[in-house]
C-alpha positions as CSV (number, residue, x, y, z in Angstrom):
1,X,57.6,68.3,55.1
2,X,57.7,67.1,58.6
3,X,58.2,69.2,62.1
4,X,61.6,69.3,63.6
5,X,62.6,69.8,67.1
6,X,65.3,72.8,67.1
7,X,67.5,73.0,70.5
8,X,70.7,75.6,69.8
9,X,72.7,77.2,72.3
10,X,71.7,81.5,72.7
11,X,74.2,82.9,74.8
12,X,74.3,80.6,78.3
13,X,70.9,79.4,77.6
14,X,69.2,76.3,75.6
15,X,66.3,76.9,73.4
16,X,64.5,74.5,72.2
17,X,61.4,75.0,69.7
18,X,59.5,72.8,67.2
19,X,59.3,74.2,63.6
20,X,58.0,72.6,60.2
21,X,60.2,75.0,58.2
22,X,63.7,76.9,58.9
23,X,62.0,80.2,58.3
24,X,59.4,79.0,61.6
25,X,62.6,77.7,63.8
26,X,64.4,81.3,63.4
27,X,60.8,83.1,63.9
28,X,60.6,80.8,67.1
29,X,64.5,81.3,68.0
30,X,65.1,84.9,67.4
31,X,63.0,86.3,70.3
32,X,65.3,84.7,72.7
33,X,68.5,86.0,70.6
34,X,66.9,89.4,72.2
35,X,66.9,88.6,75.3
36,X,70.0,85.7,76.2
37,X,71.9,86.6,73.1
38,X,73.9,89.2,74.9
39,X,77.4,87.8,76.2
40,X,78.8,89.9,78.3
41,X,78.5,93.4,80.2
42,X,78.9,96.4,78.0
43,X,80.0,98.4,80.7
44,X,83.2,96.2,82.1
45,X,83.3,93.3,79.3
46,X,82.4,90.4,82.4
47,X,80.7,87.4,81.3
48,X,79.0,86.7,84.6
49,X,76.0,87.9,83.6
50,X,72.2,86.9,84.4
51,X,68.5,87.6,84.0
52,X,66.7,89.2,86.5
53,X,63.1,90.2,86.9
54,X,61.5,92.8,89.8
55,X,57.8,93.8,90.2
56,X,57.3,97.2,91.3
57,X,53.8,98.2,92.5
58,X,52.3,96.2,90.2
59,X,54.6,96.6,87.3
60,X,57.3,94.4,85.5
61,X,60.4,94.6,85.0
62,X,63.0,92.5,83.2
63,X,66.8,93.3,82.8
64,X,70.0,91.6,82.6
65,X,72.5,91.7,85.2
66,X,76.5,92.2,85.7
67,X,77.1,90.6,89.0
68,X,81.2,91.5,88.7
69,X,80.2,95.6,88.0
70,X,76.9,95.7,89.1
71,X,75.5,96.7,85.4
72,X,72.3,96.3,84.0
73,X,70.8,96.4,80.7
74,X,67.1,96.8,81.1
75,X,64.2,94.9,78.5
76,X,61.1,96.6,77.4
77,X,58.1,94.8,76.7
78,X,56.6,94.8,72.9
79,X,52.7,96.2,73.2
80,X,51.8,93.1,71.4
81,X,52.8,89.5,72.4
82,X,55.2,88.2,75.0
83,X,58.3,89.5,73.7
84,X,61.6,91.5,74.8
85,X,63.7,93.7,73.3
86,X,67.0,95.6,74.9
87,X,66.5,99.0,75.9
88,X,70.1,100.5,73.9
89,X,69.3,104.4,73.8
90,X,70.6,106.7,76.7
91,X,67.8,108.9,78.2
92,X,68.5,111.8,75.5
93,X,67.1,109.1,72.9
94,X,70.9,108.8,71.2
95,X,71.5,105.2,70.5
96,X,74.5,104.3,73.2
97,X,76.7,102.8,70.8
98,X,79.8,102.9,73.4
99,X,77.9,100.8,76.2
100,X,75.2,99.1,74.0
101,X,72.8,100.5,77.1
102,X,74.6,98.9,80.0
103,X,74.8,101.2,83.0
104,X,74.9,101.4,86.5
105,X,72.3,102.9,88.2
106,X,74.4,105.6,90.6
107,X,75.7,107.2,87.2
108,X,72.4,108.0,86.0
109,X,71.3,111.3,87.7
110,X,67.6,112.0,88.1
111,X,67.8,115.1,85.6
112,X,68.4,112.3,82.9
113,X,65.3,110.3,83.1
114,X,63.5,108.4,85.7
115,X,62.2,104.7,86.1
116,X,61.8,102.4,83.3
117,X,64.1,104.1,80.9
């Protein structure tokens, strides 16, 4: 079996990997599902949404961004490799299933976690 180039559409963004087998293109493809899979704001349903990276005092960090509501969902970083994954729990550690961890930063009050969470 030969390699095939892969290019499919993950949320606003093109991917494009090369893979010999279709369990290597979704290995390949899923990390990005993480990060530009998301759609739209989970706080006001707005698609105009966009990445967005800051470094603070010599620290990283990546998040998407509603630029109608002024939302973000923040990425952690995986301990090992390069990837992402979408921070979804409120500070109590309760899974935010209403918001899907969208929020603005003003409603967060300091009593409920600090930077990075």
């Amino acid at each position: 079996m030969g390699s095939a180039k892969i290019r499919i559409m993950v949320g606003k963004a093109w991917v494009e990997v090369d893979a010999v087998s279709a369990k290597d293109a979704i290995k390949a493809i899923s990390p990005y599902y993480e990060v530009f899979g998301e759609r739209q704001c989970g706080q006001c349903g707005s698609d105009d949404i966009g990445v967005n990276h800051r470094n603070t005092k010599g620290y990283d960090y990546y998040a998407l961004k509603c630029y109608a509501f002024g939302a973000q969902l923040d990425f952690g970083q995986h301990q090992e490799g390069e990837t992402l994954f979408p921070k979804r729990k409120l500070p109590s550690g309760e899974w935010d299933s209403a918001k899907r961890g969208w929020y603005k930063w003003q409603d967060r009050k300091p009593s409920e976690g600090g930077e990075g969470f």
